[in-house]
C-alpha positions as a Markdown table, in Angstrom:
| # | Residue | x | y | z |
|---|---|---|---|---|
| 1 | Unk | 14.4 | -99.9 | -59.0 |
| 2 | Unk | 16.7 | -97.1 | -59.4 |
| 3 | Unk | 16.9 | -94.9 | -56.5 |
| 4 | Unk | 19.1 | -91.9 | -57.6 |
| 5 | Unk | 17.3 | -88.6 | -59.2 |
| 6 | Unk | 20.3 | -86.7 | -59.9 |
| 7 | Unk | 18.4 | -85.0 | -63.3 |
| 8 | Unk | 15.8 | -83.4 | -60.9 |
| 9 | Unk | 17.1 | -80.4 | -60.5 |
| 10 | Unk | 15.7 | -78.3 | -57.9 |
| 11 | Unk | 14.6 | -74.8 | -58.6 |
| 12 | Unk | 12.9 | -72.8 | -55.8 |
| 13 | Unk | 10.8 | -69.7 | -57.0 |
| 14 | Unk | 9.6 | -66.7 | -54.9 |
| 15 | Unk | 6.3 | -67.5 | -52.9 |
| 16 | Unk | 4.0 | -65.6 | -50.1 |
| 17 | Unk | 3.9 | -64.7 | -46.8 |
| 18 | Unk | 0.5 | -66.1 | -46.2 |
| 19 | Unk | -2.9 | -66.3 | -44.0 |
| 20 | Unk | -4.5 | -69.2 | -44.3 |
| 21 | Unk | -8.1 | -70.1 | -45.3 |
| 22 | Unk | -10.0 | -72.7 | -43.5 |
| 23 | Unk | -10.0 | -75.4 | -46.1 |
| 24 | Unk | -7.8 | -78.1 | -46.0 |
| 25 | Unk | -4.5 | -78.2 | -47.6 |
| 26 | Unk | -3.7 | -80.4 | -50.4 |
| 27 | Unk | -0.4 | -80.7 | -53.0 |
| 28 | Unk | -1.4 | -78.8 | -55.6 |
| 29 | Unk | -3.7 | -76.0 | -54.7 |
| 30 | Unk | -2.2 | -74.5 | -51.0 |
| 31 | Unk | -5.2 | -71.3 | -50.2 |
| 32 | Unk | -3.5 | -68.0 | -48.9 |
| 33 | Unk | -3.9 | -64.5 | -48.8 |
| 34 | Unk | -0.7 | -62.5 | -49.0 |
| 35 | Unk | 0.1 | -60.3 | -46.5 |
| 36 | Unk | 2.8 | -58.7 | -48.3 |
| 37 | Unk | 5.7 | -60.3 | -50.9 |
| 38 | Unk | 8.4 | -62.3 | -49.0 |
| 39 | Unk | 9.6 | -66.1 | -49.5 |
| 40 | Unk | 8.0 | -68.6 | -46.9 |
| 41 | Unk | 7.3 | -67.9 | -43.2 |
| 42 | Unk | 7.9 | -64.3 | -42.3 |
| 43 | Unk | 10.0 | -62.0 | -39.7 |
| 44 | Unk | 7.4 | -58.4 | -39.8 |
| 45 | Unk | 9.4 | -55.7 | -38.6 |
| 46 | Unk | 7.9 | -53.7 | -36.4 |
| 47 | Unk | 6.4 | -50.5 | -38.8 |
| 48 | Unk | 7.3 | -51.6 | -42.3 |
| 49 | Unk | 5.0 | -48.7 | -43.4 |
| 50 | Unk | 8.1 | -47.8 | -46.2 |
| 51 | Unk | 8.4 | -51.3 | -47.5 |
| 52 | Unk | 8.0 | -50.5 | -51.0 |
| 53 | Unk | 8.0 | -46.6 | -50.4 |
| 54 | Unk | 10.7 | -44.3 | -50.6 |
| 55 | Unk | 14.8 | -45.3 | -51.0 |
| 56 | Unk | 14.9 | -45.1 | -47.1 |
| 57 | Unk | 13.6 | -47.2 | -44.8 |
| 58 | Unk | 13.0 | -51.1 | -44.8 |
| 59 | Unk | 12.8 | -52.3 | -48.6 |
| 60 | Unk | 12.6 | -55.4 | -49.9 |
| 61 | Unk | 16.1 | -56.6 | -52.1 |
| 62 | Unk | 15.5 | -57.9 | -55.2 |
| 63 | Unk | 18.3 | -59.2 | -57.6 |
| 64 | Unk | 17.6 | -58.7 | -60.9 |
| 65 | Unk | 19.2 | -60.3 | -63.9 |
| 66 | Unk | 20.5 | -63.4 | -62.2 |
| 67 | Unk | 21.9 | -65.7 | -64.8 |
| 68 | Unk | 23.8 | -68.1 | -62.6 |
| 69 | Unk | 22.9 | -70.6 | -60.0 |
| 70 | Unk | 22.1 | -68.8 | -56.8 |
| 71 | Unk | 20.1 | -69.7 | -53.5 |
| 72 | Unk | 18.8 | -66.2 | -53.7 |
| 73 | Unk | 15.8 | -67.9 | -55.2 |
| 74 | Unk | 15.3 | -69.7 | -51.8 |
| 75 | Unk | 15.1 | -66.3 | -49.6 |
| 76 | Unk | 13.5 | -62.9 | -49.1 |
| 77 | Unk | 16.3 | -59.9 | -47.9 |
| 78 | Unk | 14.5 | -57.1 | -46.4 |
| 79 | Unk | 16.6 | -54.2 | -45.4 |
| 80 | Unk | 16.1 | -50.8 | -43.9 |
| 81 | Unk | 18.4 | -48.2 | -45.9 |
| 82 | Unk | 19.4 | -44.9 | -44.9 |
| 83 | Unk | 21.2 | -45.9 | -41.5 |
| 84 | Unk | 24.6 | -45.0 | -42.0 |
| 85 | Unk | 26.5 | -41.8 | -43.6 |
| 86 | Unk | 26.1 | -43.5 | -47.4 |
| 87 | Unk | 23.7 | -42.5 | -49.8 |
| 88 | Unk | 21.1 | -44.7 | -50.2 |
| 89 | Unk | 21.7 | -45.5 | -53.6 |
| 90 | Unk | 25.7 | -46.4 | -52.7 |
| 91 | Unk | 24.9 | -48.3 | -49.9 |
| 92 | Unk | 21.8 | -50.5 | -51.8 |
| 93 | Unk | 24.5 | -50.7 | -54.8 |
| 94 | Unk | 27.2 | -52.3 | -52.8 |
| 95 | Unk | 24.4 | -54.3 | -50.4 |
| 96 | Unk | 23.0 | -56.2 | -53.7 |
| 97 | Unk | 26.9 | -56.8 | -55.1 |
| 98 | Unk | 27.7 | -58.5 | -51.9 |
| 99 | Unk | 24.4 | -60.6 | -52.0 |
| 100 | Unk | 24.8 | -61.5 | -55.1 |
| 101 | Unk | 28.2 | -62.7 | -54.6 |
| 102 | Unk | 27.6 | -64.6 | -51.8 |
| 103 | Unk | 23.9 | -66.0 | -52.8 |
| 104 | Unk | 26.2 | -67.8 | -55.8 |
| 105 | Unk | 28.8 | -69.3 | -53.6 |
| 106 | Unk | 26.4 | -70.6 | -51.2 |
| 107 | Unk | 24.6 | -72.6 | -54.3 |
| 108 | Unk | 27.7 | -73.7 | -54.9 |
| 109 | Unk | 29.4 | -74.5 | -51.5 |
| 110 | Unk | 26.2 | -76.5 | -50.9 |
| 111 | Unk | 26.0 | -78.2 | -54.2 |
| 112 | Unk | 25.4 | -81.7 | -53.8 |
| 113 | Unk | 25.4 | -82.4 | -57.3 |
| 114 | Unk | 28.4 | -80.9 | -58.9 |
| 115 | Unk | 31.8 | -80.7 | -58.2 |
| 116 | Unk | 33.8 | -76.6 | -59.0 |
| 117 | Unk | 36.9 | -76.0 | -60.2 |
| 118 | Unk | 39.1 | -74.6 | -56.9 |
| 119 | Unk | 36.0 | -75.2 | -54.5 |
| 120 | Unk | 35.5 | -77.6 | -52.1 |
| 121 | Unk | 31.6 | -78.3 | -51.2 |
| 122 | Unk | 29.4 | -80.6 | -50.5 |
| 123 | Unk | 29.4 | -83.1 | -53.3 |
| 124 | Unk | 33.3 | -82.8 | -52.9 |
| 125 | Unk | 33.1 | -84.7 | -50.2 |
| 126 | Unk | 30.3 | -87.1 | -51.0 |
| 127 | Unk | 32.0 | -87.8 | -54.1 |
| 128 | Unk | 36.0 | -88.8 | -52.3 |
| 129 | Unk | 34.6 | -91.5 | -49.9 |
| 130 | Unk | 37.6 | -92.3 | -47.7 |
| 131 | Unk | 40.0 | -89.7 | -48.9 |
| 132 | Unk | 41.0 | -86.4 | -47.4 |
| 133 | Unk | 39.8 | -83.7 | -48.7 |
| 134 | Unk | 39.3 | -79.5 | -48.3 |
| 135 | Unk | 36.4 | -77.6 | -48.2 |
| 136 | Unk | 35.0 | -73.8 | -47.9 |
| 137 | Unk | 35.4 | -72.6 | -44.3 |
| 138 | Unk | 31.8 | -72.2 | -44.1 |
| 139 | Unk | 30.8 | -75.7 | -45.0 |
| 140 | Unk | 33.6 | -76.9 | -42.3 |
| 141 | Unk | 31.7 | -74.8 | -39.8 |
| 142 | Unk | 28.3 | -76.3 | -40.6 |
| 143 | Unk | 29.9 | -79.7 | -41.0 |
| 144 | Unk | 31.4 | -79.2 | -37.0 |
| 145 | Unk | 27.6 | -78.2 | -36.0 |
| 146 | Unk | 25.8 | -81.0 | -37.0 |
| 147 | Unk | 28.6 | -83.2 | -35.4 |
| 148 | Unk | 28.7 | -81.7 | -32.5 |
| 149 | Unk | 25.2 | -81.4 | -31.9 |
| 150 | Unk | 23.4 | -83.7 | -34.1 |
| 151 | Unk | 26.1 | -86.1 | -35.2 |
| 152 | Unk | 23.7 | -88.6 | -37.5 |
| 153 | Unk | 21.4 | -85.9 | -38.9 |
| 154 | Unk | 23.9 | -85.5 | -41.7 |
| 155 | Unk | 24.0 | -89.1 | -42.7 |
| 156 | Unk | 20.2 | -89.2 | -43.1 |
| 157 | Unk | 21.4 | -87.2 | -46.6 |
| 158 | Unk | 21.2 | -90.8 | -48.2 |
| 159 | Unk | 17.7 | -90.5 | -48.6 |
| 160 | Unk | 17.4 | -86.9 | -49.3 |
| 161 | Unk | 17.5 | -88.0 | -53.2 |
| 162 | Unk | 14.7 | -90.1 | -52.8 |
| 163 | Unk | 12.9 | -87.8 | -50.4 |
| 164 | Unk | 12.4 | -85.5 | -52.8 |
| 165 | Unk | 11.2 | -87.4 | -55.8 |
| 166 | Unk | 8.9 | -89.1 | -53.4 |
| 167 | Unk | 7.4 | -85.6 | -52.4 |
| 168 | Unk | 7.5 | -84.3 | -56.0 |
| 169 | Unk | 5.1 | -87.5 | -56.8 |
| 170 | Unk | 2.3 | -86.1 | -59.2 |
| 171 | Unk | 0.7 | -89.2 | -60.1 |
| 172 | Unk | -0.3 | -92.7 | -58.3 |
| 173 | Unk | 2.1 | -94.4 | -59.9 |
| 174 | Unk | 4.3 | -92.2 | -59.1 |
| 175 | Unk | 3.7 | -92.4 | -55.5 |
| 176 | Unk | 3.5 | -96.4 | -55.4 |
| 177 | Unk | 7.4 | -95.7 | -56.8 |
| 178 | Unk | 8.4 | -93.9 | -54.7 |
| 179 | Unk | 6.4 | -94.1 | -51.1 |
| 180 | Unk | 7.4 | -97.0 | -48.4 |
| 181 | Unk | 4.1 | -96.7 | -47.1 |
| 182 | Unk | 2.7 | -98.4 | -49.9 |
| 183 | Unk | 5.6 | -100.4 | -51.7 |
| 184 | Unk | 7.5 | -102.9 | -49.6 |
| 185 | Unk | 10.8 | -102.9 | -51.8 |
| 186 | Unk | 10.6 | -99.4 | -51.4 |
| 187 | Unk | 10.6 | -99.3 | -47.1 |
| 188 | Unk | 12.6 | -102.4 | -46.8 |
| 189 | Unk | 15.5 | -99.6 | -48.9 |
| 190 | Unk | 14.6 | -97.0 | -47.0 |
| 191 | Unk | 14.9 | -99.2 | -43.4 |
| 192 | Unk | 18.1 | -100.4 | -44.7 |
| 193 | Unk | 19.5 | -97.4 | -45.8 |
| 194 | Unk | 18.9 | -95.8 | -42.6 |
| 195 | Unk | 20.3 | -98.5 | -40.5 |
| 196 | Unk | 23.4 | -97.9 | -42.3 |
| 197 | Unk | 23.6 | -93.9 | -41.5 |
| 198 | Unk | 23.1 | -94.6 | -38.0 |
| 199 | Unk | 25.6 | -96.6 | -37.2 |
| 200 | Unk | 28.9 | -94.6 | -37.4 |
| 201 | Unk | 30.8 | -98.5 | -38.0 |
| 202 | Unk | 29.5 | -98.1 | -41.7 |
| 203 | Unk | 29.5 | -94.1 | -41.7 |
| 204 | Unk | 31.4 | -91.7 | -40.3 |
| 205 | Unk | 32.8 | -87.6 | -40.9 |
| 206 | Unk | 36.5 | -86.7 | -39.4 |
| 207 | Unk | 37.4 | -83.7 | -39.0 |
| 208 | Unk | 40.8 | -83.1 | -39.6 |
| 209 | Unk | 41.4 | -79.0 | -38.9 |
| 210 | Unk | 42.5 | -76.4 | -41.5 |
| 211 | Unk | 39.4 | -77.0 | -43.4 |
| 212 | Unk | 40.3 | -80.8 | -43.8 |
| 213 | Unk | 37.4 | -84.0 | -43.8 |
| 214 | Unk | 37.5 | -87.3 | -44.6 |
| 215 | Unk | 34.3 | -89.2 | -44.8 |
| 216 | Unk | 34.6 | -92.7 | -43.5 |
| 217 | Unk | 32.3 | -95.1 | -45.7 |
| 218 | Unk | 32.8 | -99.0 | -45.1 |
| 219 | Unk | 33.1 | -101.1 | -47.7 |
| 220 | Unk | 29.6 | -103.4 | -47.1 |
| 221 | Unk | 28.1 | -99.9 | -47.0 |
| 222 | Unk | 29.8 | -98.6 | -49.9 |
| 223 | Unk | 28.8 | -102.3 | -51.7 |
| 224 | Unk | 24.9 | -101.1 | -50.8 |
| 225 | Unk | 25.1 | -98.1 | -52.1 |
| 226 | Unk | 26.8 | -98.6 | -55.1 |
| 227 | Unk | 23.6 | -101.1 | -55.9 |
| 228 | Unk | 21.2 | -98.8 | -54.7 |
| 229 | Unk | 22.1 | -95.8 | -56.8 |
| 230 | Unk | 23.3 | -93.4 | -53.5 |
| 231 | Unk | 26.0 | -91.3 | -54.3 |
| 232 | Unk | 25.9 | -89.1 | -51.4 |
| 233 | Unk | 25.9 | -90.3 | -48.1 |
| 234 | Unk | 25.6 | -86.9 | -46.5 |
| 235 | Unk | 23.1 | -84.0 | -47.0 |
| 236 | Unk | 21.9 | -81.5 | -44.7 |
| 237 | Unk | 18.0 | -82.5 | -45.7 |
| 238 | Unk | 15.8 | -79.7 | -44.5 |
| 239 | Unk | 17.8 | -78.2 | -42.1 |
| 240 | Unk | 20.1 | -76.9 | -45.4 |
| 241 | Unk | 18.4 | -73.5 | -45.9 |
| 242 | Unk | 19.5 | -72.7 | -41.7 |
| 243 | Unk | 23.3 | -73.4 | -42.7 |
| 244 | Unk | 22.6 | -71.4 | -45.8 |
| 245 | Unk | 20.7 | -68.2 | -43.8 |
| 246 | Unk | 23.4 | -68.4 | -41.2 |
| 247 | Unk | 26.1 | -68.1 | -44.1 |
| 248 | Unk | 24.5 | -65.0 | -45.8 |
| 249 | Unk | 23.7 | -63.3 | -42.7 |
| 250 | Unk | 26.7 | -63.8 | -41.0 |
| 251 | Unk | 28.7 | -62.8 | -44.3 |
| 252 | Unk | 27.1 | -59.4 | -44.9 |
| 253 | Unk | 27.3 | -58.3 | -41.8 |
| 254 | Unk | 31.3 | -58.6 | -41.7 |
| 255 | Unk | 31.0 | -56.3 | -44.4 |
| 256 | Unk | 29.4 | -53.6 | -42.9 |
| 257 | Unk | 25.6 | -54.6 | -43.3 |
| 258 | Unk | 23.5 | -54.5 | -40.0 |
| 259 | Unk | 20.2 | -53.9 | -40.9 |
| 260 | Unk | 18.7 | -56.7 | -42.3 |
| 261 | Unk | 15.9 | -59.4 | -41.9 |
| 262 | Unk | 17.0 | -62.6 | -44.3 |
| 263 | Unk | 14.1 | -65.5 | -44.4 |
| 264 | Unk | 13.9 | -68.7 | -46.2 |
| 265 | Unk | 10.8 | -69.8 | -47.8 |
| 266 | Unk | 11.2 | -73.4 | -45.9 |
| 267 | Unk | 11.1 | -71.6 | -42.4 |
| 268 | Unk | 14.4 | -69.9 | -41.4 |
| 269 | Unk | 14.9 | -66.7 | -40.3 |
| 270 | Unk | 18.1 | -64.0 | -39.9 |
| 271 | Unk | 17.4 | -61.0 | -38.5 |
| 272 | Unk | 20.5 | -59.3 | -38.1 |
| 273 | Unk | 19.6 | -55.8 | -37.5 |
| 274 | Unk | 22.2 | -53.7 | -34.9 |
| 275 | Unk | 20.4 | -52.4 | -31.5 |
| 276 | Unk | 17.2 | -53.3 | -30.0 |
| 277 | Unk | 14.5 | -52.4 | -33.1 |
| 278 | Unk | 10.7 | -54.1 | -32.1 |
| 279 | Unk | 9.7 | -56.5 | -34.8 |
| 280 | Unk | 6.8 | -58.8 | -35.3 |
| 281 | Unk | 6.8 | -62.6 | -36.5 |
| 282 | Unk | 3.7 | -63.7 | -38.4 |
| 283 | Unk | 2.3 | -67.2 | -36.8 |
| 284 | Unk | 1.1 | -70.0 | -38.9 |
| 285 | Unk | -0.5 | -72.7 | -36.6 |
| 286 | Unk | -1.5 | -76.3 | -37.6 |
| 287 | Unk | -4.6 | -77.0 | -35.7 |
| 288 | Unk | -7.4 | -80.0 | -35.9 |
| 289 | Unk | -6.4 | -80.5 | -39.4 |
| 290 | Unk | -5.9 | -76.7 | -41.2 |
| 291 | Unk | -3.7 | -74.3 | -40.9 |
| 292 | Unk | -4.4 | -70.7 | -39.7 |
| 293 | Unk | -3.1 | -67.2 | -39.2 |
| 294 | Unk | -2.8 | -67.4 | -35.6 |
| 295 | Unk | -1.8 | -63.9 | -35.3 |
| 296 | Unk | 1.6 | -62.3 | -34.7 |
| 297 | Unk | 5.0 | -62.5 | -31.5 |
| 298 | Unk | 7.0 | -59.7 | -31.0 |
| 299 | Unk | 10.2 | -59.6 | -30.2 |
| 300 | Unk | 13.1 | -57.0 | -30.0 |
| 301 | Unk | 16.9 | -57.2 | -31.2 |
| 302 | Unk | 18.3 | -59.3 | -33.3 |
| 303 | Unk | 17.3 | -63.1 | -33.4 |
| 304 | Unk | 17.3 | -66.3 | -35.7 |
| 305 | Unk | 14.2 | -68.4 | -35.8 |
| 306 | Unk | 13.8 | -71.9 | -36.8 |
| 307 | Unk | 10.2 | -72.7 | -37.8 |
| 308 | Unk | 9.6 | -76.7 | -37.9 |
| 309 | Unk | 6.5 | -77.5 | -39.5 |
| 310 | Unk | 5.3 | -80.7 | -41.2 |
| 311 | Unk | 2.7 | -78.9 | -44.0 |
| 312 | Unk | 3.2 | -77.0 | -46.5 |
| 313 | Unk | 2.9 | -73.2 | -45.9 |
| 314 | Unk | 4.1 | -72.2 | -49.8 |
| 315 | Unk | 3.7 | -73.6 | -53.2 |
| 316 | Unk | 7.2 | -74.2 | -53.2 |
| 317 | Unk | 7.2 | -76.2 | -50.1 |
| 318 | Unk | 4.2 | -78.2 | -52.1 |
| 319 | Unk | 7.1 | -79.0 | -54.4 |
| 320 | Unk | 10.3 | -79.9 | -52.2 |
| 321 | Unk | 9.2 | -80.5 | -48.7 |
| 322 | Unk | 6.1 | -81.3 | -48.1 |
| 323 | Unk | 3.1 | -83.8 | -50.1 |
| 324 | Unk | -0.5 | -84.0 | -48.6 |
| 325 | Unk | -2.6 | -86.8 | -49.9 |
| 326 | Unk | -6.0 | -86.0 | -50.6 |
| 327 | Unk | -7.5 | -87.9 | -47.7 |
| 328 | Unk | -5.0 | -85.6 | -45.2 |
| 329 | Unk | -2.0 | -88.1 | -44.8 |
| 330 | Unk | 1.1 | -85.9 | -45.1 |
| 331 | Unk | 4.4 | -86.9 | -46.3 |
| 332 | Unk | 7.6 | -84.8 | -45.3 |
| 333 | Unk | 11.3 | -84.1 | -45.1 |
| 334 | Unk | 11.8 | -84.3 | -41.6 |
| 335 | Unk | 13.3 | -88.0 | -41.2 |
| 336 | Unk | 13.3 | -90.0 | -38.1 |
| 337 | Unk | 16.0 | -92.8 | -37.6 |
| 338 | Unk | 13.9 | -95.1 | -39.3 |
| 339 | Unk | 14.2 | -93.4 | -42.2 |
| 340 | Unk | 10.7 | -92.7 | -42.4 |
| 341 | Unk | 8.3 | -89.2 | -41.5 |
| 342 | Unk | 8.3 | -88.2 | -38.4 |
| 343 | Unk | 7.2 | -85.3 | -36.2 |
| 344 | Unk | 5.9 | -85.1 | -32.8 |
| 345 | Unk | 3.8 | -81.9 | -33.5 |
| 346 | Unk | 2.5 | -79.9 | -36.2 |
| 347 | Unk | 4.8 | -76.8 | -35.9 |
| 348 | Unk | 7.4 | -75.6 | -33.3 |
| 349 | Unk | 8.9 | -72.3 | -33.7 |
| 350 | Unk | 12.2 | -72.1 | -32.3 |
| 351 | Unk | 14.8 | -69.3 | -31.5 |
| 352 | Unk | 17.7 | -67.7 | -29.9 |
| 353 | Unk | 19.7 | -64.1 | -29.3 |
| 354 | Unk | 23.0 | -66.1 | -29.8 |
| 355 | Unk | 22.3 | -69.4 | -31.2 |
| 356 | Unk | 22.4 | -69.8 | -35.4 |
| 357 | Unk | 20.0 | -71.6 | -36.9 |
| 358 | Unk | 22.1 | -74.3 | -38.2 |
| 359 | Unk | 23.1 | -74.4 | -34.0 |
| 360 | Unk | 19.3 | -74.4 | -33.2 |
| 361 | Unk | 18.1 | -76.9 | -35.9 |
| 362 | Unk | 20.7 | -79.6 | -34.5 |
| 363 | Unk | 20.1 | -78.7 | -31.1 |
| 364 | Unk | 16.3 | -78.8 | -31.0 |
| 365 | Unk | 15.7 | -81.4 | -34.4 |
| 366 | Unk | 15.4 | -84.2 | -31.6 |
| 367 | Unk | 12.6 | -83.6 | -29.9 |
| 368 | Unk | 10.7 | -82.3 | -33.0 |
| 369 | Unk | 11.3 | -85.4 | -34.9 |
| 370 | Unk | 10.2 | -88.0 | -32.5 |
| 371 | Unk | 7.3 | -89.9 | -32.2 |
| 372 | Unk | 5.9 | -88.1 | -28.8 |
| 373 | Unk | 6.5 | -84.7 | -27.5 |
| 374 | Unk | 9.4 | -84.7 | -24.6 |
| 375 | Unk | 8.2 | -81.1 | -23.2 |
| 376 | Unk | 10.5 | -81.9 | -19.9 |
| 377 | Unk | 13.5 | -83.1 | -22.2 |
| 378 | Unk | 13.0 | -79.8 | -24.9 |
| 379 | Unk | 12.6 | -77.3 | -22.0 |
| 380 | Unk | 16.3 | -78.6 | -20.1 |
| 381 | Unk | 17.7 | -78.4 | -23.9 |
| 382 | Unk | 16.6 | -74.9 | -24.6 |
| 383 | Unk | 17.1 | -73.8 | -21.1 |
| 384 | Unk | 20.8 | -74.9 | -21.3 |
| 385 | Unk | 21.3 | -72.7 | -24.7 |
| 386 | Unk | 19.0 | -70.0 | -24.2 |
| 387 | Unk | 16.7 | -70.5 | -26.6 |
| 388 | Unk | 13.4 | -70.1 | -26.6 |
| 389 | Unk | 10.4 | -72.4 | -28.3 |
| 390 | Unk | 6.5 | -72.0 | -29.0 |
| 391 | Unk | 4.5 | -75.3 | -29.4 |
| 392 | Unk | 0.7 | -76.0 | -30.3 |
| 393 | Unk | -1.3 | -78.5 | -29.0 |
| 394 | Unk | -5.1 | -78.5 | -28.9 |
| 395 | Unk | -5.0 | -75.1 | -28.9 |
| 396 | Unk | -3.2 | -73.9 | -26.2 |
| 397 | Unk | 0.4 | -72.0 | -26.9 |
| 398 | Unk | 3.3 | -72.9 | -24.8 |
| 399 | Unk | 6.1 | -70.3 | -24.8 |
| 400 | Unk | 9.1 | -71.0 | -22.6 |
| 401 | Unk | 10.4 | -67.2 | -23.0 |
| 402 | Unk | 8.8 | -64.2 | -21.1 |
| 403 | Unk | 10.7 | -61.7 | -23.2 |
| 404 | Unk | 8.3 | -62.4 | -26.6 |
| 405 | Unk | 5.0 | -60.9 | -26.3 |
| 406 | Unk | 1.5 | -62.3 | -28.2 |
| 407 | Unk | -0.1 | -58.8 | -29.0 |
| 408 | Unk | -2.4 | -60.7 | -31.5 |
| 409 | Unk | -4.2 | -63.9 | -31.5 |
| 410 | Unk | -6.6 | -64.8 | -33.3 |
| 411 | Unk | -9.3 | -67.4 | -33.3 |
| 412 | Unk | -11.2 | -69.3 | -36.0 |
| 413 | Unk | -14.2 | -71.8 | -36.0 |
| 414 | Unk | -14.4 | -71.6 | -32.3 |
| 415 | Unk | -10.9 | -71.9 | -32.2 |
| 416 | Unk | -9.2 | -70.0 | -29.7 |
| 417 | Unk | -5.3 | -70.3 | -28.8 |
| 418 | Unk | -4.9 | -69.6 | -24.9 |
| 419 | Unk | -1.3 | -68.7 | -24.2 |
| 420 | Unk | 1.0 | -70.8 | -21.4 |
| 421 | Unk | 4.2 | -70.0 | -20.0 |
C-alpha cells in the first residue's frame, strides 16, 4: 500500500467566524452562522464598529491578486489604521507589501514538499537525512521550540502525509485505505512508524548554531521508510499554523506595525496591538456531542491564543484537520505517541502575554493530547510560564487566570456553562 500523498496539495480557502447550530456536525455539511468574515476561530476586538467602515479604524486586510503560493490563504489580518502620523492610505499600502512578502516566504520556509533555490526550509532538511544543512532563521527558531519543549512532537511529521489523506477520505473505501481503526495493515504502519519517531536512537534533530541542523535518521529507520513511502520524518502537524502566526506577527511588527489582530482558521491567534486596548474572544464549546456559541472572554493587551479543539469549527478544517463519521466518531490531527487520535477533552483554549504560540503549543500539547485530563499537572505547567488555560467539562468552565473576564455566556438546551477559577 503506498503511504506517501505528495500530489495532494493542500489549498486552504477563507472560511467563517461561526455560531453554532444545535445539530450535530458531520464532514461535509459543518452549520454556522457568521458573525462577521474572518478565517477560523476569532480574536473580536473590543468595538469593531468600523470593520468594514471608513479607512480608519480596525479593517479587515485583504490581499488581492495573489498569484503565488502564500499562507495568507490560511489567516485573517485585521488591523486598526490611522494610529500613527501616516496617511491611511500610505500606511495600508506599505502594511499589505510587507504581508504579502512575508505570507510568501512563510509558504515557503515551511514547505514540506519543495525544495527553493537559496532557501533553506523544511523539506530542505527532510530531504538531507544525515547531512548538515542551513535553514531560514525563523525555521531554526521554531525548530529550537519544539526541542526544547516538546522534543518528539516534530518526529510525529512521519504520519502527517497520511493524516491528511485519511481526513480528506470522501468515500468508504477510501476510509478502509486509509483509517487504522478499520484496516490492520494500516495501524500495524502507523504503530510502527510511531515507535520509530519516539525513540531518538532511530530519529533525532541537532542543532548546530548559525542556522545549522542535521537530522539524524538510522539506517533500519531510514530502510522502513524508504518501503513505506515517508519522505519526511519531520513536520510540525497541527501546531504548524502557531509557528507560522508567530512568524508573521512577530515580522510586521519589527517593521513598524503594532496594531494588529492575526488569526489562523485552525485556531491560532496574534494579537499584537501596542498598549492595553480591551478585546473580546468568541468561544466555541464542544459540549454532550455539539458544538455551541458559548459566548465571548475578554481580555486586554496584547496576547496569543492557542485554541485546541478535536472538531471541526470551519469547512476547511472539514478538509485538513478534522473528519466526523456519521455515527459521531471523530478522526483528528492531534497525534498521541501511538500514533493514533488522541485528546483528553474537546477544546482547551490556551494563552499567554509573553509566550508564542509555537512556545504555548509545545508547552501545553501534552496534557491536551493524552488519554485523561491531568488538571494538577496542566495548572503547575502553565503556572510556571504564565499562561493561562480555559477547559470544558460537563459544562462547567475552568479558568486558571483572574485577569480574563466572561461578560457573556450563554446557554443552550438546558445547557448552562457555570464558570470556575
Amino acid at each position: 500500500m503506498k503511504r506517501y500523498y505528495g500530489g495532494q496539495e493542500r489549498v486552504a480557502k477563507p472560511v467563517e467566524k461561526i455560531t453554532i447550530d444545535e445539530r450535530v456536525f458531520t464532514k461535509r455539511r459543518i452549520f454556522f452562522i457568521a458573525l462577521f468574515f474572518c478565517l477560523g476561530i476569532g480574536a473580536l476586538a473590543y468595538g469593531f464598529t468600523h470593520l468594514h467602515g471608513s479607512e480608519k479604524g480596525w479593517q479587515t486586510v485583504v490581499l488581492d491578486k495573489v498569484t503565488e503560493e502564500s499562507s495568507c490563504y490560511d489567516f485573517t489580518l485585521l488591523y486598526e489604521f490611522g494610529k500613527t502620523k501616516k496617511s491611511t492610505r500610505k500606511e495600508r499600502s506599505g502594511l499589505e507589501s510587507a504581508y504579502r512578502k512575508l505570507t510568501s516566504r512563510a509558504y515557503r520556509v515551511y514547505d514540506r514538499r519543495k525544495e527553493y533555490s537559496g532557501l533553506g526550509n523544511l523539506c530542505t532538511v527532510n530531504r538531507h537525512p544525515n547531512e548538515e544543512v542551513e535553514v531560514e532563521p525563523e525555521l531554526y527558531a521554531a525548530l529550537e521550540t519544539c526541542l526544547t519543549y516538546n522534543e518528539r512532537m516534530l518526529f510525529m511529521g512521519a504520519l502527517t502525509e497520511h493524516v491528511e489523506a485519511w481526513i480528506a477520505s470522501d468515500s468508504e473505501e477510501a476510509l478502509f485505505e486509509y483509517d487504522p481503526y478499520g484496516n490492520k495493515e494500516v495501524a500495524d504502519f502507523f504503530r510502527q512508524t510511531a515507535k520509530y519517531a519516539n525513540d531518538p536512537e532511530a530519529v533525532s534533530l541537532r542543532l548546530l548554531g548559525n542556522n545549522k541542523v542535521m537530522l539524524f535518521v538510522s539506517g533500519e529507520y531510514e530502510e522502513f521508510a524508504k518501503a513505506n513511502d515517508i519522505i519526511d520524518y519531520i513536520d510540525f502537524g497541527w501546531a504548524r499554523n502557531a509557528f507560522i502566526a508567530d512568524y508573521l506577527a512577530d515580522s510586521l511588527s519589527k517593521q513598524g506595525y503594532t496594531h494588529g489582530i492575526l488569526q489562523s482558521y485552525d485556531g491560532f491567534v496574534r494579537n499584537f496591538c501596542e498598549g492595553d486596548g480591551t478585546f473580546r474572544y468568541a468561544l466555541t464549546l464542544w459540549s454532550d456531542g455539539k458544538g455551541y456559541d458559548a459566548g465571548e472572554m475578554q481580555y486586554t493587551g496584547a496576547k496569543s491564543i492557542v485554541w485546541l479543539h478535536d472538531y471541526p469549527a470551519s469547512g476547511a478544517e472539514s478538509e485538513y484537520r478534522v473528519l466526523v463519521l456519521p455515527d459521531g466518531r471523530k478522526r483528528h490531527t492531534y497525534l498521541g505517541r501511538d500514533g493514533f487520535p488522541e485528546s483528553a477533552v474537546p477544546d482547551m483554549l490556551i494563552w499567554a502575554e509573553k509566550c508564542s504560540c509555537g512556545e504555548i503549543s509545545a508547552r501545553m500539547a501534552r496534557y491536551y493530547i493524552a488519554d485523561f485530563w491531568g488538571s494538577k499537572e496542566a495548572e503547575r505547567e502553565a503556572k510556571s510560564a504564565g499562561i493561562g488555560f480555559l477547559i470544558c467539562t460537563n459544562g462547567e468552565l475552568f479558568c486558571n487566570d483572574d485577569s480574563v473576564t466572561f461578560p457573556v455566556l450563554n446557554s443552550y438546551d438546558g445547557l448552562t456553562f457555570r464558570l470556575a477559577r
